[in-house]
C-alpha positions in Angstrom: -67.9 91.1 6.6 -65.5 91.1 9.0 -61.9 90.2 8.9 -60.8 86.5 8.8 -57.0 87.3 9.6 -55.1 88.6 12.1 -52.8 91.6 11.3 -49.5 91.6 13.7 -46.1 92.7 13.0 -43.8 91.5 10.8 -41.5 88.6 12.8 -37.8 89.8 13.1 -35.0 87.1 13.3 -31.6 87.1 14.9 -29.9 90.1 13.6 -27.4 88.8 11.1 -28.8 85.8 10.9 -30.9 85.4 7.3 -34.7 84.5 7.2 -36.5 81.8 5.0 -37.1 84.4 2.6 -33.3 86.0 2.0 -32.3 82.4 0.9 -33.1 80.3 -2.2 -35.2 76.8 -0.8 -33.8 73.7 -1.5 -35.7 72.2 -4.5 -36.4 68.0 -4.4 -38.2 65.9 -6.5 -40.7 62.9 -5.8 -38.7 60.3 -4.0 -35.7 62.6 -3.6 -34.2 61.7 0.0 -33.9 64.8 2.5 -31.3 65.6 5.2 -33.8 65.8 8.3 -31.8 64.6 11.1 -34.0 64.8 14.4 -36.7 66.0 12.7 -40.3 64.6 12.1 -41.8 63.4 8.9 -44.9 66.4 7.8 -46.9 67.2 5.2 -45.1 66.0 1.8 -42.7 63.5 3.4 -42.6 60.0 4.2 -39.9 58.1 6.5 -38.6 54.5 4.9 -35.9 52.6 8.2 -35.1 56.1 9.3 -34.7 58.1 6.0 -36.6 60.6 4.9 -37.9 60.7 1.2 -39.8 63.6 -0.4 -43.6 62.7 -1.7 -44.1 65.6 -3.7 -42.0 68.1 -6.0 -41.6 70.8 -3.7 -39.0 72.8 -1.2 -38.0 71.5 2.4 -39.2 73.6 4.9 -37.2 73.1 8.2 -39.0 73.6 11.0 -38.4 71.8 14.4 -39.8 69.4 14.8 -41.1 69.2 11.9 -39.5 69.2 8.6 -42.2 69.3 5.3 -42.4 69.6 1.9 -43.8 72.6 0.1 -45.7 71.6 -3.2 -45.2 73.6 -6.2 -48.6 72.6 -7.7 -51.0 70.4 -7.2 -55.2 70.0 -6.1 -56.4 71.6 -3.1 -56.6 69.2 0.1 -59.4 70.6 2.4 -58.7 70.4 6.6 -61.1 71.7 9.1 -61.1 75.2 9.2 -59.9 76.2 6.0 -61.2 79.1 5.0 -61.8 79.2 1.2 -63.9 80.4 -2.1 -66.4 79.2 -3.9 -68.4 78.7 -6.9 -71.7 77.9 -6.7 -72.6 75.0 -9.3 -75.8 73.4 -8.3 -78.8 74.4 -6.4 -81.2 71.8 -4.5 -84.1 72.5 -2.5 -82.0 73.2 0.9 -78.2 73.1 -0.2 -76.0 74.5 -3.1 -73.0 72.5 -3.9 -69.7 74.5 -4.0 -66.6 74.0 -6.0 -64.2 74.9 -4.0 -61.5 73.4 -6.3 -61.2 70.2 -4.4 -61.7 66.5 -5.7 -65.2 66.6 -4.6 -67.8 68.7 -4.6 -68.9 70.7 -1.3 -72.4 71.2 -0.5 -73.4 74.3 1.4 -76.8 73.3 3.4 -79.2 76.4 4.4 -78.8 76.2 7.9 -75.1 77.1 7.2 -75.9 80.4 6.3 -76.9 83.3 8.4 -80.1 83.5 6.1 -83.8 82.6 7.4 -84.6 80.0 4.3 -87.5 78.0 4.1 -87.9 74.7 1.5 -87.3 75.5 -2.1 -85.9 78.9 -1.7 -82.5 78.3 -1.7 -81.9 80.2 -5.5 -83.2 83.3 -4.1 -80.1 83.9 -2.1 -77.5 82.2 -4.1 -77.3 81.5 -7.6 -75.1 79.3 -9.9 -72.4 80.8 -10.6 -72.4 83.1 -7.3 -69.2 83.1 -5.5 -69.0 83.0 -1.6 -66.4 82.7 1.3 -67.0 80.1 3.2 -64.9 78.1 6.3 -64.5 74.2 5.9 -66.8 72.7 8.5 -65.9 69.4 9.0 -64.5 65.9 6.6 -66.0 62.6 6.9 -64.4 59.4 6.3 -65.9 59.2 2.6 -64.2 62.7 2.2 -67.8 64.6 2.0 -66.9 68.0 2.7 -68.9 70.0 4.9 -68.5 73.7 4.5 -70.4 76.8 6.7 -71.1 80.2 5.6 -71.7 81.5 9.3 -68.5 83.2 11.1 -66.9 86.2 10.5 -65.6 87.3 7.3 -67.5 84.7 5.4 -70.4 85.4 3.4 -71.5 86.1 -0.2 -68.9 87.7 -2.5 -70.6 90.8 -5.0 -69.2 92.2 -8.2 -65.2 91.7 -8.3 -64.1 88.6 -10.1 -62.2 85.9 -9.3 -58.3 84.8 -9.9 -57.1 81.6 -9.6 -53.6 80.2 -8.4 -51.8 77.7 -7.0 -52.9 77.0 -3.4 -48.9 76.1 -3.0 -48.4 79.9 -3.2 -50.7 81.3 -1.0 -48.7 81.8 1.9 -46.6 84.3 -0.5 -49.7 86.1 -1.7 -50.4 86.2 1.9 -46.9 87.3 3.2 -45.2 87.7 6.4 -48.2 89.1 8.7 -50.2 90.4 5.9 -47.3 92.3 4.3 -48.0 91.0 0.5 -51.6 91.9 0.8 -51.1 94.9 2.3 -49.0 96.0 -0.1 -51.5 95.2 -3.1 -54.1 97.0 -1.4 -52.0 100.1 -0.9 -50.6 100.7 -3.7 -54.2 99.7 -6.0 -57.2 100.8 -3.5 -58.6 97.2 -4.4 -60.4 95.0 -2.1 -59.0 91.3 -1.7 -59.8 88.1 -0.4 -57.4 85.5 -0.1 -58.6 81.1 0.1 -56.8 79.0 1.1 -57.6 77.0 -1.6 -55.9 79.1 -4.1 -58.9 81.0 -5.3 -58.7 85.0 -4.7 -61.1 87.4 -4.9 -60.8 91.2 -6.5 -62.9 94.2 -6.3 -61.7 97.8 -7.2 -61.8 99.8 -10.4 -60.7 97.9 -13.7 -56.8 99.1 -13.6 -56.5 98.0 -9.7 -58.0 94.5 -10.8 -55.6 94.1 -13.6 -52.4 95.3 -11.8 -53.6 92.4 -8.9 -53.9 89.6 -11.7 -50.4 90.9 -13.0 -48.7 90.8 -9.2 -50.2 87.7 -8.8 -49.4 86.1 -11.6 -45.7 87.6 -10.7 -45.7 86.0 -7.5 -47.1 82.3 -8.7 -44.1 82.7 -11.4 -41.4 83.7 -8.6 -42.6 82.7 -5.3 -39.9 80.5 -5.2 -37.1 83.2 -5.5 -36.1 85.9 -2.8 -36.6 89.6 -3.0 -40.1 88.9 -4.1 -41.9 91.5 -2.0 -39.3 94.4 -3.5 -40.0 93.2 -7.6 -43.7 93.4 -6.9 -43.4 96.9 -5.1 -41.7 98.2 -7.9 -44.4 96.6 -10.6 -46.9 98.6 -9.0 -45.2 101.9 -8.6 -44.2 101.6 -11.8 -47.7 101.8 -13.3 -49.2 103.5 -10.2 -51.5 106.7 -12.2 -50.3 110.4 -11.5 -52.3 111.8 -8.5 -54.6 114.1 -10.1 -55.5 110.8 -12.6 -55.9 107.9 -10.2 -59.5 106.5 -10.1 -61.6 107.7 -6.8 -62.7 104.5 -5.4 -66.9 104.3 -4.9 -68.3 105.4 -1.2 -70.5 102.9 0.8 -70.2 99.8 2.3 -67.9 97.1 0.4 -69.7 94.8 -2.0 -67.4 91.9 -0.5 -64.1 91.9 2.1 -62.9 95.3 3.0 -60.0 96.7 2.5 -57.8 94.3 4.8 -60.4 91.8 5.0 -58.0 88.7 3.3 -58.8 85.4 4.7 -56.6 83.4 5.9 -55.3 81.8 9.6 -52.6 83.7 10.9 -49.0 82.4 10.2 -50.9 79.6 8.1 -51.5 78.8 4.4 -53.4 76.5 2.1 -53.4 72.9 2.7 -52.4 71.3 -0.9 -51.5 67.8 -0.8 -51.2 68.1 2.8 -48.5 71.2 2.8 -49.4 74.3 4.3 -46.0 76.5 4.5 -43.9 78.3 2.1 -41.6 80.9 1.9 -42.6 84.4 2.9 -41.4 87.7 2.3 -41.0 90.4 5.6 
């Protein structure tokens, strides 16, 4: 599979001058009115005779010319292109149906695979309960989803298992061109995809999978606060094994994602209730 993200370098500000990520966000509630002079109502805001109000509980992000809300929680909101994990639930005669964690369900028809399938064989490629990475195709008025297994770095997801977070904090699993992920996978040798629906995917040996649930779970806790990327480092280290004891990954092709296979648009992150930014760690 190949890689659905773009590695780059880490963005450096004005020296001096602090980044999202060395300063606390400002929290607001539903309803909550925002400073946003000359900027435009995004994702998580609304404007009322020139003021505008917060729509979900979140923190402002401030970025000309837009200004947005950042959801703490809340059910995944699919947009074209979203590149996301699934469950398979159902199985028809030339589609499965997905649940990608959205309000609906998202069917998966056989042409939108690279697999030759003819009529009725659909189960002998994918099974309920199979998981697969798959890129949001296209939304209908009625909000059907369509979703399309053909691209790179999408495909059928073996072994591994699957954890689930908020879609809100993404972006922070993500980090700063790749840095969060990269640091996971360096210091645990496990192999990681990252939807944008909140849904990530593990592989490695049954220590690396555990200390990736427990940084996650670290970062969905404290995504809000800074010095994020330094607390999870040090997790890790702390419970990295002694050379001569660490666990000598299996040879061979990946079951899933590589290594730095993560999916996820570059400089982008989930689309929950409509917000796709958050604070990120260098």
């Amino acid at each position: 599979m190949g890689n659905g993200h773009r590695p780059g370098h880490p963005g450096r500000g004005r020296e001096g001058a602090p980044s999202p990520s060395d300063e606390e966000r400002e929290l607001v509630l539903p309803g909550e009115e925002i400073a946003a002079a000359g900027l435009k109502p995004g994702p998580g805001t609304y404007r009322v005779q020139g003021h505008t109000y917060a729509s979900v509980l979140g923190f402002v992000s401030k970025r000309p010319p837009i200004v947005r809300v950042v959801a703490l929680s809340g059910r995944y909101i699919p947009q074209t292109n979203d590149v996301v994990v699934g469950t398979v639930t159902d199985v028809q005669g030339t589609f499965w149906l997905l649940d990608i964690g959205a309000p609906r369900w998202a069917p998966l028809h056989m042409t939108g695979t690279p697999w030759k399938i003819d009529f009725g064989e659909t189960e002998q490629y994918l099974k309920v309960g199979d998981s697969v990475v798959v890129a949001v195709e296209n939304l209908d008025a009625t909000g059907r989803i369509g979703v399309t297994m053909n691209g790179e770095g999408l495909g059928k997801l073996e072994g591994g298992t699957i954890v689930t977070v908020s879609p809100a904090r993404v972006p922070r699993i993500i980090g700063r061109a790749g840095s969060m992920i990269s640091t996971l996978t360096r210091h645990t040798g496990a192999k990681i995809a990252v939807g944008q629906n909140g849904r990530i995917w593990v592989d490695g040996t049954e220590d690396a999978i555990h200390r990736v649930q427990e940084s996650l779970r670290l970062i969905e806790e404290e995504g809000q606060r800074r010095g994020l990327t330094e607390r999870v480092t040090s997790y890790l280290r702390s419970t990295e094994l002694p050379d001569g004891e660490r666990p000598i990954q299996a040879e061979g092709p990946p079951a899933g994602p590589g290594k730095d296979d993560w999916v996820a648009r570059d400089g982008e992150g989930p689309s929950s209730d409509g917000v796709d930014d958050a604070p990120r760690d260098e």
